[in-house]
OpenMM code with the backbone's topology and positions (N, CA, C; nanometers):
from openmm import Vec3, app, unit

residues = "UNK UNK UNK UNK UNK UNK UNK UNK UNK UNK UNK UNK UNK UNK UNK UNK UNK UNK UNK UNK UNK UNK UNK UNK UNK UNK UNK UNK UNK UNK UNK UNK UNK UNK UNK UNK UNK UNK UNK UNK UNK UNK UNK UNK UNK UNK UNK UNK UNK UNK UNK UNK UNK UNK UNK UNK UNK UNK UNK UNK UNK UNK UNK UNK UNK UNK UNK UNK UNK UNK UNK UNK UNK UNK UNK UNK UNK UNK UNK UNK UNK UNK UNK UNK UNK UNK UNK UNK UNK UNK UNK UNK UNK UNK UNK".split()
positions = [
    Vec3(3.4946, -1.9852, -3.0357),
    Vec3(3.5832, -1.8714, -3.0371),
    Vec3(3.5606, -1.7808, -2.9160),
    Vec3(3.5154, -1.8234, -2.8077),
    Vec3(3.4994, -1.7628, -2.7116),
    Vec3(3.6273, -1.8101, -2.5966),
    Vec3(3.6227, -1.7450, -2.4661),
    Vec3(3.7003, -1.7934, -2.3822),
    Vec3(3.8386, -1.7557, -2.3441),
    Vec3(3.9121, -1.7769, -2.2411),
    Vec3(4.0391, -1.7716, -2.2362),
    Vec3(4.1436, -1.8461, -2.3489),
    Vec3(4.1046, -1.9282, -2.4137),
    Vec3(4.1927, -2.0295, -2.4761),
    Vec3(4.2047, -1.9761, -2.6201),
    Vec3(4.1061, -1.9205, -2.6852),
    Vec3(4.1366, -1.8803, -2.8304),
    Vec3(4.2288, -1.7598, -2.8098),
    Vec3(4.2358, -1.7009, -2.6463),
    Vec3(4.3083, -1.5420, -2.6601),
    Vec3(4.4232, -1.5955, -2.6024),
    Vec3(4.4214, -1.6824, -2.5340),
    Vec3(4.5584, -1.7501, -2.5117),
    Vec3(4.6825, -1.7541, -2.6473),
    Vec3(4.5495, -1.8155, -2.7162),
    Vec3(4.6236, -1.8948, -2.8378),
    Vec3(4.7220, -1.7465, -2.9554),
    Vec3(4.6074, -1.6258, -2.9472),
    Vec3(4.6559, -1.5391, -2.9960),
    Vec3(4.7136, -1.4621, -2.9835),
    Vec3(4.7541, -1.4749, -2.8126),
    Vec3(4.8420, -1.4137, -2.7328),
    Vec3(4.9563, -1.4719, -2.7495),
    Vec3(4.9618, -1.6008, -2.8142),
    Vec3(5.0796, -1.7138, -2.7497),
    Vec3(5.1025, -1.7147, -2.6398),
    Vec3(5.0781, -1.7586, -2.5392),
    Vec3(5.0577, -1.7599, -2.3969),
    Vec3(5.0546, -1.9253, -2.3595),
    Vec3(5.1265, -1.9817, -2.2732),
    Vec3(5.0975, -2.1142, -2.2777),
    Vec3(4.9676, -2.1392, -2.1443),
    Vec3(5.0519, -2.0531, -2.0624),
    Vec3(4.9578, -2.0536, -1.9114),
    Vec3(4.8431, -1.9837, -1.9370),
    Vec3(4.7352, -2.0934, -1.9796),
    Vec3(4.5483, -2.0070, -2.0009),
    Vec3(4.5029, -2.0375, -1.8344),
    Vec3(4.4169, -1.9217, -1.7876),
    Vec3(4.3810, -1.8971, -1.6658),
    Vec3(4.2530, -2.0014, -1.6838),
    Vec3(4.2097, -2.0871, -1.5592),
    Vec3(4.1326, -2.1835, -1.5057),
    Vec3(3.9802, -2.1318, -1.5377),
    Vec3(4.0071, -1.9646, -1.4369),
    Vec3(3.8885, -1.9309, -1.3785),
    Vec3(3.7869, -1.8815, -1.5568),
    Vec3(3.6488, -1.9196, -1.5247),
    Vec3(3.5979, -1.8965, -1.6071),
    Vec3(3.5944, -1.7386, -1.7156),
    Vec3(3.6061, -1.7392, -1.7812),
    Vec3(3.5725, -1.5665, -1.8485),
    Vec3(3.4868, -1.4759, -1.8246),
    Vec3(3.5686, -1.3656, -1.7774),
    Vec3(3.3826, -1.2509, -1.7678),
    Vec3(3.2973, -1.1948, -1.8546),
    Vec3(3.2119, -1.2042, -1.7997),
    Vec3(3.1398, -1.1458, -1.9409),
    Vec3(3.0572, -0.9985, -1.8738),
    Vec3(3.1110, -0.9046, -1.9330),
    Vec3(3.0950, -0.7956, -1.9011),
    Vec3(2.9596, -0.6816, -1.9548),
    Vec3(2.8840, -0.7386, -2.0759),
    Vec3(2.7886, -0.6885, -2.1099),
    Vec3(2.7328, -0.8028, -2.1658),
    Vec3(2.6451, -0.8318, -2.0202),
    Vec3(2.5040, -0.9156, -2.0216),
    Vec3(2.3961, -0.8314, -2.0740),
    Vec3(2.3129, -0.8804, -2.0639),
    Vec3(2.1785, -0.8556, -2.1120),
    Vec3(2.1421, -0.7407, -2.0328),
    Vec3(2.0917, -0.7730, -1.8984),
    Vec3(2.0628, -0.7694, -1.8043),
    Vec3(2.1623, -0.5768, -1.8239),
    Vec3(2.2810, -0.5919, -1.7791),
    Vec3(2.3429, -0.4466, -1.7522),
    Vec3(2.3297, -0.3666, -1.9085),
    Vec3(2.2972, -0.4224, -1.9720),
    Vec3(2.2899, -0.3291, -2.0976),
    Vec3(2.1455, -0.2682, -2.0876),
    Vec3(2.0311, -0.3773, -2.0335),
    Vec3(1.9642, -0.2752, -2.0502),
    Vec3(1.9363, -0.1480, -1.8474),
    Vec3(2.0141, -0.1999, -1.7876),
    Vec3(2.0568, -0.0933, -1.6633),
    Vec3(2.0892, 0.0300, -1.7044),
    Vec3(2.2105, 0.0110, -1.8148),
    Vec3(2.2983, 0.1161, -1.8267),
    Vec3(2.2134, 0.2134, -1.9288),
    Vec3(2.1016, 0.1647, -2.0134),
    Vec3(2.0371, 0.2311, -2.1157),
    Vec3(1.9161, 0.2758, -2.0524),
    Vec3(1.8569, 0.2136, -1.9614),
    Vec3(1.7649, 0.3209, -1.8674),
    Vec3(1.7976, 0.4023, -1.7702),
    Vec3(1.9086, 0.3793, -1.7215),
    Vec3(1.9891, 0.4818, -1.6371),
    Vec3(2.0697, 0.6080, -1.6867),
    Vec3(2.0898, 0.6097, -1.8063),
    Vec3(2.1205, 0.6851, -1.9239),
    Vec3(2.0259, 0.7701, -1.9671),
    Vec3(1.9036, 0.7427, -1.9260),
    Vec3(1.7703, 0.8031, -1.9765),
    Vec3(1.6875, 0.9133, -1.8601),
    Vec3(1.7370, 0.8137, -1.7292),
    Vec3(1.6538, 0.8936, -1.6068),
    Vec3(1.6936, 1.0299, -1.5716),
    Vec3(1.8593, 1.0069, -1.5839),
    Vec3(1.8700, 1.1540, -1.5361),
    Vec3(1.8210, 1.2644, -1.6166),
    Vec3(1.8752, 1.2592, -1.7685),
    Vec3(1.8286, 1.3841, -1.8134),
    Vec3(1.6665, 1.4029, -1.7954),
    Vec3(1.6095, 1.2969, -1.8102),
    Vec3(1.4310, 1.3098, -1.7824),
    Vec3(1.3925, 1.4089, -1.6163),
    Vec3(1.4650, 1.3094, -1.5531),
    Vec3(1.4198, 1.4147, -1.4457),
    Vec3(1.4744, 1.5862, -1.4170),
    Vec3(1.5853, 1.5824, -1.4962),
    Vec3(1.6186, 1.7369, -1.5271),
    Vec3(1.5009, 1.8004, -1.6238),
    Vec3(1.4833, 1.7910, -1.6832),
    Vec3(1.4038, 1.8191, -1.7977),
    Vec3(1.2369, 1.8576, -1.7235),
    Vec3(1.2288, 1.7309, -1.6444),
    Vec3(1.0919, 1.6843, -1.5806),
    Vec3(1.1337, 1.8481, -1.4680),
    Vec3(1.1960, 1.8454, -1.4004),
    Vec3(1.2254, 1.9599, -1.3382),
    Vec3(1.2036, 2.1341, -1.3843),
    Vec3(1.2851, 2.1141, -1.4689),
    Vec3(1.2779, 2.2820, -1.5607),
    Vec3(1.1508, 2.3176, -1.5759),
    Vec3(1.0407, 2.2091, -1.6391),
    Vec3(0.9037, 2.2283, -1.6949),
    Vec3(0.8341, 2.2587, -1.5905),
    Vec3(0.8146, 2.1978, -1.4421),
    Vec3(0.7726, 2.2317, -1.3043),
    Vec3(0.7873, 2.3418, -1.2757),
    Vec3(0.9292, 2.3938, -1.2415),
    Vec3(1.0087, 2.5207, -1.2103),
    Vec3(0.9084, 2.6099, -1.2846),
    Vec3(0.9018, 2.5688, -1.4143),
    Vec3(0.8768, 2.7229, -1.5334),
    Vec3(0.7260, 2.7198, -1.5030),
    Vec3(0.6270, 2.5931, -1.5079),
    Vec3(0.5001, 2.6257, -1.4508),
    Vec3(0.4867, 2.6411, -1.3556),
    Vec3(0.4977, 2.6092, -1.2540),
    Vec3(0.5044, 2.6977, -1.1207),
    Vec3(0.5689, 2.8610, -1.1047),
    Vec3(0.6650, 2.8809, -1.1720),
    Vec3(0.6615, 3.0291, -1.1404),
    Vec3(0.5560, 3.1039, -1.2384),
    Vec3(0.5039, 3.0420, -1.3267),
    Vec3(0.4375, 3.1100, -1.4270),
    Vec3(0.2725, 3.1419, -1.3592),
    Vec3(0.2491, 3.0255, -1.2726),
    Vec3(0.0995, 3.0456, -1.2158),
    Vec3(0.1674, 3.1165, -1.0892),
    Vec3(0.2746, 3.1385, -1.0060),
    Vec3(0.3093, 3.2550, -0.9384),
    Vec3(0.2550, 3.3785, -1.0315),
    Vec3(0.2878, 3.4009, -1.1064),
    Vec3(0.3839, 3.5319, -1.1952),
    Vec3(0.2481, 3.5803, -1.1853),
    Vec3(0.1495, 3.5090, -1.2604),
    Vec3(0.0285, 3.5568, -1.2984),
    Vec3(-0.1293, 3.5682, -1.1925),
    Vec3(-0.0796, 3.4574, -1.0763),
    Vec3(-0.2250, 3.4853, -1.0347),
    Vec3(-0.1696, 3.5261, -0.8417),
    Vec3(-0.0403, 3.5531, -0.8253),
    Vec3(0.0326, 3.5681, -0.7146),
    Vec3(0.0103, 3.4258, -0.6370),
    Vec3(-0.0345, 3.3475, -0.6149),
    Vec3(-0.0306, 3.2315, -0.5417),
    Vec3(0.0567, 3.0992, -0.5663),
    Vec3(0.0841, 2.9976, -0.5054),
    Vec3(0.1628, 2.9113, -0.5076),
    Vec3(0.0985, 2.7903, -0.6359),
    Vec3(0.1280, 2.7559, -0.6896),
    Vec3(0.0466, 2.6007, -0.7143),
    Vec3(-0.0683, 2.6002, -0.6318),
    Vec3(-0.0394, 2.5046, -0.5733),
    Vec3(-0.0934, 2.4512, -0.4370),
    Vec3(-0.2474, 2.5373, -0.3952),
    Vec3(-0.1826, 2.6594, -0.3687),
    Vec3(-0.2209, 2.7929, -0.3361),
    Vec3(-0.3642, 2.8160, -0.4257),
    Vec3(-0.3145, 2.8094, -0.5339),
    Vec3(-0.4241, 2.7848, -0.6564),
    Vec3(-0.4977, 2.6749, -0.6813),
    Vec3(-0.4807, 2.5994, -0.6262),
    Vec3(-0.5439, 2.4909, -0.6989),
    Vec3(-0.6552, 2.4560, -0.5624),
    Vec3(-0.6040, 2.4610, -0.4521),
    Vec3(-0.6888, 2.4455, -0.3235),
    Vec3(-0.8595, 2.5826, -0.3681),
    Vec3(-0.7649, 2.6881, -0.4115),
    Vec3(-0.8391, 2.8242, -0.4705),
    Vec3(-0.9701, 2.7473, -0.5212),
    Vec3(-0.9131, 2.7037, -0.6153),
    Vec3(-1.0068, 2.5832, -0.7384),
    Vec3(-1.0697, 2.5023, -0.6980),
    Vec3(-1.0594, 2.4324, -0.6067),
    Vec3(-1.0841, 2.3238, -0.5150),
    Vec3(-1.2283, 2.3648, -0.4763),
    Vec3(-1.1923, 2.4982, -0.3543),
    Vec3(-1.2584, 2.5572, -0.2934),
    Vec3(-1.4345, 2.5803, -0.3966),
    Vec3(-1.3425, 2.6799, -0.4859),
    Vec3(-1.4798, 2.7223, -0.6352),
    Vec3(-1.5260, 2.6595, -0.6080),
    Vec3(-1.4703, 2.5492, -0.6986),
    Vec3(-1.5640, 2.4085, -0.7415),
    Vec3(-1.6975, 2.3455, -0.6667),
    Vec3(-1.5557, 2.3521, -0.5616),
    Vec3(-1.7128, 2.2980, -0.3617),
    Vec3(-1.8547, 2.3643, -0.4364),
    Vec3(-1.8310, 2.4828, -0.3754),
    Vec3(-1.9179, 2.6088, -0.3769),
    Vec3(-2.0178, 2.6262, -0.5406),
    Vec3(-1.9736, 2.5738, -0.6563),
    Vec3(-2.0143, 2.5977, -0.7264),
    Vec3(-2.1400, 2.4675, -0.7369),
    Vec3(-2.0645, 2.3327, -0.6546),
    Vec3(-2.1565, 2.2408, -0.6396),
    Vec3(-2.2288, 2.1993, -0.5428),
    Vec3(-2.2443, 2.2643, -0.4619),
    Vec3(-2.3329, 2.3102, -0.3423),
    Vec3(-2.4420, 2.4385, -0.4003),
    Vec3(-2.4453, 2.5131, -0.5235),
    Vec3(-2.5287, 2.5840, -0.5527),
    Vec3(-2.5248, 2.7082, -0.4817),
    Vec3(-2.3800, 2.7832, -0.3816),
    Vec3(-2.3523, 2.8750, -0.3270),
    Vec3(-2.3423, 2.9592, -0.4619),
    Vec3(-2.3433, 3.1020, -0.4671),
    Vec3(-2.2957, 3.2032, -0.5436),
    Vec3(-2.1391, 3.2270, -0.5309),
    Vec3(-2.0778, 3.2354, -0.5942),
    Vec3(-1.9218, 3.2403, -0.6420),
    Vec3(-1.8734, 3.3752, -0.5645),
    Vec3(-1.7596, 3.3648, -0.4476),
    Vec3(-1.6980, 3.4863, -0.4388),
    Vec3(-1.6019, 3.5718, -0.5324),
    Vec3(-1.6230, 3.7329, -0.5207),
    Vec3(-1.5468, 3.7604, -0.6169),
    Vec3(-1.3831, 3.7242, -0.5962),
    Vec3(-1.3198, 3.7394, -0.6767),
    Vec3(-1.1968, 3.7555, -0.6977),
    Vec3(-1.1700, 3.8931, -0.6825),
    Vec3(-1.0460, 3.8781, -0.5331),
    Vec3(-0.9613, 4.0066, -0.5066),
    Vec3(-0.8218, 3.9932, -0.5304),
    Vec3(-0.7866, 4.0947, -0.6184),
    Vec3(-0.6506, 4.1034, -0.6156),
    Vec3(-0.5874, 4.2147, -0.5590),
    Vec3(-0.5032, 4.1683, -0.5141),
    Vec3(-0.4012, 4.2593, -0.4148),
    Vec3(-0.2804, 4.2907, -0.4893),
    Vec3(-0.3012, 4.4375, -0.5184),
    Vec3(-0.1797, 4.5243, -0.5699),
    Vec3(-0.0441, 4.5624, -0.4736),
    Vec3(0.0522, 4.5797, -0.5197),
    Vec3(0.1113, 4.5970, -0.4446),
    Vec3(0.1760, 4.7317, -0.4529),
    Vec3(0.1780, 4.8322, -0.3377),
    Vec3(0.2024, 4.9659, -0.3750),
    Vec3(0.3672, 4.9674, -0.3407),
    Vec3(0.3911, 5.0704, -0.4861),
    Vec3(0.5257, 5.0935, -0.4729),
    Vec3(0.6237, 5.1370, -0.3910),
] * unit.nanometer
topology = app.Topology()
chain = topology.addChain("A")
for resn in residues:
    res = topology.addResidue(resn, chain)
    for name in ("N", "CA", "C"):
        topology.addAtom(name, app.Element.getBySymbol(name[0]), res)
């Protein structure tokens, strides 16, 4: 029951076409279309959560990511080298 010829038949159609039948949902594109269906909203999503932690370690310690974490980096060195810890300065900002 596959093919040009059973839809021929239910078409009543006498002239059935040669060329083979397409087959339009293989395996293969079903599962394309169901992980491609998935990526975008992920990477939106994957986005927002970045955005919101990154401005949040802005918000709170004035530095970038990056900014902070090199910060951390730095500590760490220093804390394992047996140096004494510099203080922490924060810079206000006058109105």
């Amino acid at each position: 029951k596959e093919g040009w010829e059973p839809l021929c038949n239910f078409l009543e159609i006498a002239d059935c076409p040669t060329v083979p039948f397409p087959k339009s949902n293989s395996a293969r594109s079903v599962k394309v279309q169901s992980v491609s269906a998935m990526v975008l909203p992920l990477v939106i999503v994957l986005f927002a959560l970045f955005y919101g932690v990154a401005s949040f370690v802005k918000k709170t310690t004035g530095k970038t990511v990056l900014g902070w974490a090199n910060m951390k980096c730095v500590q760490f060195q220093r804390f394992l080298m047996g140096s004494p810890p510099t203080p922490v300065r924060k810079s206000f900002k006058s109105a």
